[in-house]
N, C-alpha and C positions, 0 to 999 in steps of 0.2 A: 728683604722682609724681616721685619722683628718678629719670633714668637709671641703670641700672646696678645697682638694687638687685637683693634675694634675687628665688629664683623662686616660695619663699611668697608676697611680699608681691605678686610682679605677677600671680599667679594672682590672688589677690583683686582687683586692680583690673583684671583683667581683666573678671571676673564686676561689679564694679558699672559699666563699662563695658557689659556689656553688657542689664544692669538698667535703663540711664537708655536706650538704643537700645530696648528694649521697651516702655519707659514714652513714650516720643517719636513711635515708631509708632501707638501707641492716641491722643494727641493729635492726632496730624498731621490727618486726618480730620476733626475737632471746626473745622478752619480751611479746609477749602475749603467750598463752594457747589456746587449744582445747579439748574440751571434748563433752562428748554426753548424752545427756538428755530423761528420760522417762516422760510419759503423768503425775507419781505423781510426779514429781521434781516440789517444790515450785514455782520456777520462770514460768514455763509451766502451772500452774496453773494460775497465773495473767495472763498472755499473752494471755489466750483463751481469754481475754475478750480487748486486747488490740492491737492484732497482726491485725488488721483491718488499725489502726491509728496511728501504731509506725510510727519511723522517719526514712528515709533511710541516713543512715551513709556511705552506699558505694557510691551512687550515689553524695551527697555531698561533699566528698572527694575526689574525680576524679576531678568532676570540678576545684574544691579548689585546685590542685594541678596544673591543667593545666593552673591556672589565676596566682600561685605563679611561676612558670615554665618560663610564657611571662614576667613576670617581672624581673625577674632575665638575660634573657636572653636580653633586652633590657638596663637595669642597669641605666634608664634616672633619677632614683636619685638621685644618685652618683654624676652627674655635675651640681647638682644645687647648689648656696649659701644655707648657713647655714638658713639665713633670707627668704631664698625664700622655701624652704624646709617646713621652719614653717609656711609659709605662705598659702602651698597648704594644709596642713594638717585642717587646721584651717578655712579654705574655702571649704573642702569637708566635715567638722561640718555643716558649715551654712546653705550649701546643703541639710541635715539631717532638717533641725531647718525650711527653706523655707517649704520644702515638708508637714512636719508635720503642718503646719500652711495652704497649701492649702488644701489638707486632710480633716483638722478641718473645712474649711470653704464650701468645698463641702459637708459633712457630714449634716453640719446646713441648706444649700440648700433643701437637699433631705427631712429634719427633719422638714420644714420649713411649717405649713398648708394654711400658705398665698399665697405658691408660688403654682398658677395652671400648669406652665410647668417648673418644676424644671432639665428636660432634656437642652431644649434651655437656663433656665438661667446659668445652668452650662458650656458651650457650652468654653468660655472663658477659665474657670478654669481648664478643663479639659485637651484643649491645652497648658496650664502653666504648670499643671505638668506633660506629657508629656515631656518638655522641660526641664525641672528640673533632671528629672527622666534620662534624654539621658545625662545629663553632669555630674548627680554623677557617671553613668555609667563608659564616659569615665575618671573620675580625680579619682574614688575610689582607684583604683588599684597601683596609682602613691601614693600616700597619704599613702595607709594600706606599701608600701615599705618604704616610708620615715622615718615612726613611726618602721617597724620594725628593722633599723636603730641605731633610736636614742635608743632604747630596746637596743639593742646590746652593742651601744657605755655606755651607763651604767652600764649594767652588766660586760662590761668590766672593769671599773674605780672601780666595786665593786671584781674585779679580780673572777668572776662565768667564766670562761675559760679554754678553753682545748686545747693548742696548740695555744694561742695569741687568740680565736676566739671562742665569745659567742657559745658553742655547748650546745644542738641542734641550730643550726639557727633557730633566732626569723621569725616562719613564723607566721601569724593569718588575717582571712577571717572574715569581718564582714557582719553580717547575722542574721535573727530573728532564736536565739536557738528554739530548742524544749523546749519544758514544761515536768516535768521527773514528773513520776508516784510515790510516797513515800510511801512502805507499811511496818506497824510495827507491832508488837504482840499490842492486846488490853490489854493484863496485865505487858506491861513494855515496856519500852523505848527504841524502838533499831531500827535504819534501818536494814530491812529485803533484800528489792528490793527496787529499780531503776529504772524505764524502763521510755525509753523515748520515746514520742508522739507527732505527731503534733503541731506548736504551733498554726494553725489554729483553732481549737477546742473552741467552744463559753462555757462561761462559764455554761449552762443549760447544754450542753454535758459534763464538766467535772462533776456538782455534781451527772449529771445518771451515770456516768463511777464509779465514788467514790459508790454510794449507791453499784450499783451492786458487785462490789468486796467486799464491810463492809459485804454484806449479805450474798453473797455466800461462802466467806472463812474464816468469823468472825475475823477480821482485822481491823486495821486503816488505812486508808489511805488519800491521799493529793495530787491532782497535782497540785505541785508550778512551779513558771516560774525561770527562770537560768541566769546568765549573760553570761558566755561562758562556753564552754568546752574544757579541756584540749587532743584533737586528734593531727593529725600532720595534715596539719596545725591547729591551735587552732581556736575555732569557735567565734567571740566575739558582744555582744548583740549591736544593732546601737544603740549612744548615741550623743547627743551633745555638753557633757562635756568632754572637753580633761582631766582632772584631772581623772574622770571616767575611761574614757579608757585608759590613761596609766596603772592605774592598774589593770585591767581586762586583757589588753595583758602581762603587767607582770607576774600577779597571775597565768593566764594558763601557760605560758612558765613557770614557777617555774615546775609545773609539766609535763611539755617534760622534764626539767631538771633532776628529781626525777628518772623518768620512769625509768632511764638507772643504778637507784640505787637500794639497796633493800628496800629502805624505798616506793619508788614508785611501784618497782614489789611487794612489798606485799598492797598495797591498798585496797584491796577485804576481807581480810586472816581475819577480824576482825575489830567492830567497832572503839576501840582506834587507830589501825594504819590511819583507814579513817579519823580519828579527829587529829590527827596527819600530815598528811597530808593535809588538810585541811587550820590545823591553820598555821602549814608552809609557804603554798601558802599563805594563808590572809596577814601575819606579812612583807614576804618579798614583796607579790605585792604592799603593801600599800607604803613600804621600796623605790622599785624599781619605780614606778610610781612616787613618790612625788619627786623623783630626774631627771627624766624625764623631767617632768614638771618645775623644779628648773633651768635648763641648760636650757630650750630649748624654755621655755612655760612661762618667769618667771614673764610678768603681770597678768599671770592668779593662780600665786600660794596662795594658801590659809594659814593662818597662822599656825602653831602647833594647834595642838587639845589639848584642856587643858587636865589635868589628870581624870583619871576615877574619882577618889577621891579625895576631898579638903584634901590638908597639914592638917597636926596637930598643932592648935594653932592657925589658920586664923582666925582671925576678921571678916570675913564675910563670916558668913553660910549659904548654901545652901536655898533659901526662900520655908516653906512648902507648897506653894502653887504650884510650879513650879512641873509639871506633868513627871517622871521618868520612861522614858517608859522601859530601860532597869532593873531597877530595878523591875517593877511589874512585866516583864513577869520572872526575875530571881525568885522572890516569887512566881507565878503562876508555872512553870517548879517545884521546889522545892515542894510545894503541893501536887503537879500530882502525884511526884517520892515516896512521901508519901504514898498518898493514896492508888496509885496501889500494893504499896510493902505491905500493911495492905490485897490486897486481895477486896478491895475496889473498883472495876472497874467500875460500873456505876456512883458508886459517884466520883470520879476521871473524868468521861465524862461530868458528870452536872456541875462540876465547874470549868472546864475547856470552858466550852460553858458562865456558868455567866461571865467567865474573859472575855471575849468576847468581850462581851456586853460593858462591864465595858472598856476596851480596845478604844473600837467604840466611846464609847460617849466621849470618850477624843483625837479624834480625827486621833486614828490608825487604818484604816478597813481593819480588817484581818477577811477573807470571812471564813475561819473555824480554829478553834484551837483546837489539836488535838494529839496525842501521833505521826503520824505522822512527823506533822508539828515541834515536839520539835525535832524527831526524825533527822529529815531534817537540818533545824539550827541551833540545838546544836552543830553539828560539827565545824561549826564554829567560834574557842573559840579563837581568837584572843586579845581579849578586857574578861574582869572581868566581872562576872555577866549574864545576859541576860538568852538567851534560852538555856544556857549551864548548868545553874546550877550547882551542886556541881562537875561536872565530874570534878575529875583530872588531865586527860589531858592535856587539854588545859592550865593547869593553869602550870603542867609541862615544857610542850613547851614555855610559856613566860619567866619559870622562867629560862630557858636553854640560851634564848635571851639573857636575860639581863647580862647574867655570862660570854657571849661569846664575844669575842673583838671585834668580825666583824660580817656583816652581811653573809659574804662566812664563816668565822669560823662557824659562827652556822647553815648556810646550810649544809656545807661539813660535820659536826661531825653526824647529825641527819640523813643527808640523807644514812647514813651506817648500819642506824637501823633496823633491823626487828622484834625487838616487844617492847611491852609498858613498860617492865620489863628492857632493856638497857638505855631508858631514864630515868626512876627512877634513876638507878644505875648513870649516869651520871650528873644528877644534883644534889643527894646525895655528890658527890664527887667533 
């Protein structure tokens, strides 16, 4: 689809637009599972203590479906200019950027012990965001269609295409995610469960939710917060940076994309295909997103990220002063994976609590570090180093990138895979 065309030509791509969304729904179904669980199944064991506070995914996606449904069936994207498109996009940001700044300022109201009627001084601000809150209302919806648009129109130029036509359709709902529950074995590194929970939950209720499950099933665990999740539509965290959210709507749409392969139906089957997956979605949302932004976005594009590592032979070395946070926590992960493998588990926990510390005072506050928490973020080995540690994974999957001609060459060859032993074999060759 060219921006800007006739409103013949976008009716019709509206309509197969919304032909390939129909046809994607009758699929989706065909790729999950059902099975049935007793009172000792691990996961039934977390959930006695979570199924209070989980998140309702049905009730979410109903909605989600009947806001992407009015949009489709109205297609008021479609006849905007290309400039005017980008312009609502970027206006339903500042919408985002206003609120949080009145928010901030009522909060200071209420915080405030000078002020004796903090109801009446807010009285103002209150109707402000009110008003605020009624016009992201109505421009959100026009906005999340435009972007998932320019998603498409890229993925198409990156030829990710089934029949001329980004499939699945790039649908995604922006929405405060859930916070996901992270439980690992205390003697090695490995996500166990997942579950996800409110993301209202104050953080005193996550560390009583953490204590109760460390104590009762002798575990590690983590609630960390999420940027989206890959559902139909994809759920994606409110941000104000379009840079941000192009690749968040990217990185989830990678996996609608996945889903319908086997590298995506096996997800679950094992931690290497999760880390797989993963760094997949990370390499190309970052891929897909920076070109989003490139067409569409292009004063707000930020320059190349220099390389993980200085060249060999540079005149100018890295200053030791300068604080390497992916590097410590790469040496702290690598520690941990020591210690525990020694049979070391409390000492493994105390020094991973000093990193902490040490972490904190140099300006990163990470409220607990934890087998968890590496558990959690290691998968995401996009980049060398960090919380991934030695796994080889990750370091597989970039090196499969770099071998591959295209960004669709190296999704399409990966996404056929279903285990960690074919991509070996594949970048060996």
């Amino acid at each position: 689809m060219t921006p800007g065309t006739s409103g013949v030509i976008m009716t019709g791509m509206t309509f197969k637009r919304a032909y390939w969304l129909t046809i994607f729904l009758l699929i989706m179904p065909l790729t999950l599972g059902a099975s049935t669980v007793s009172p000792s199944d691990p996961l039934e064991r977390v959930r006695a203590f979570t199924r209070a506070i989980e998140f309702d995914y049905l009730s979410w996606t109903l909605n989600s479906f009947g806001i992407k449904l009015g949009e489709i069936a109205l297609g008021t994207a479609n006849y905007l200019e290309v400039e005017d498109q980008s312009k609502i996009v970027l206006a339903a940001l500042d919408l985002i950027r206003k609120i949080n700044q009145v928010e901030a300022q009522l909060n200071d109201i209420y915080a405030d012990p000078n002020i004796i009627d903090p109801d009446t001084a807010a009285v103002d601000l209150h109707n402000q965001l009110s008003e605020l809150r009624d016009r992201r209302a109505r421009l959100e919806p026009l906005a999340e269609a435009i972007l998932q648009n320019q998603v498409s129109e890229v993925a198409a130029m990156a030829h990710l295409t089934f029949g001329g036509q980004a499939f699945p359709p790039v649908l995604y709902h922006t929405t405060p995610p859930p916070d996901a529950l992270i439980i690992s074995p205390r003697n090695v590194i490995r996500q166990d469960q997942n579950i996800s929970i409110s993301p209202e939950i104050s953080v005193d209720q996550m560390e009583a939710l953490e204590e109760k499950v460390d104590r009762s099933l002798d575990v590690s665990s983590l609630v960390v917060g999420i940027g989206g999740i890959g559902l139909y539509p994809t759920m994606v965290m409110e941000t104000t940076d379009i840079n941000g959210l192009a690749e968040v709507v990217a990185h989830e749409w990678v996996h609608n994309y996945l889903t319908l392969r086997p590298l995506g139906i096996s997800y679950m089957n094992s931690p290497e295909l999760r880390t797989m997956n993963e760094t997949v979605a990370s390499i190309a949302g970052k891929e897909l997103g920076r070109a989003v932004v490139e067409v569409y976005y292009p004063e707000f594009l930020p320059p190349e990220a220099p390389p993980a590592e200085s060249p060999m032979g540079s005149d100018q070395p890295v200053s030791p002063h300068v604080f390497d946070f992916r590097a410590e926590m790469h040496e702290t992960r690598m520690t941990a994976d020591r210690l525990l493998a020694e049979g070391k588990i409390d000492l493994a926990e105390s020094y991973m609590e000093l990193r902490r510390r040490f972490l904190w005072e140099n300006g990163y506050h990470i409220r607990k570090l934890n087998q968890a928490y590496f558990a959690f973020y290691g998968a995401y080995a996009d980049q060398p180093g960090g919380a991934a540690g030695e796994d080889p994974v990750g370091t597989a999957v970039r090196l499969l990138r770099d071998k591959s001609a295209s960004l669709a060459d190296f999704i399409n060859r990966i996404a056929w895979m279903w285990n960690f032993e074919k991509l070996i074999k594949a970048v060996e060759n």
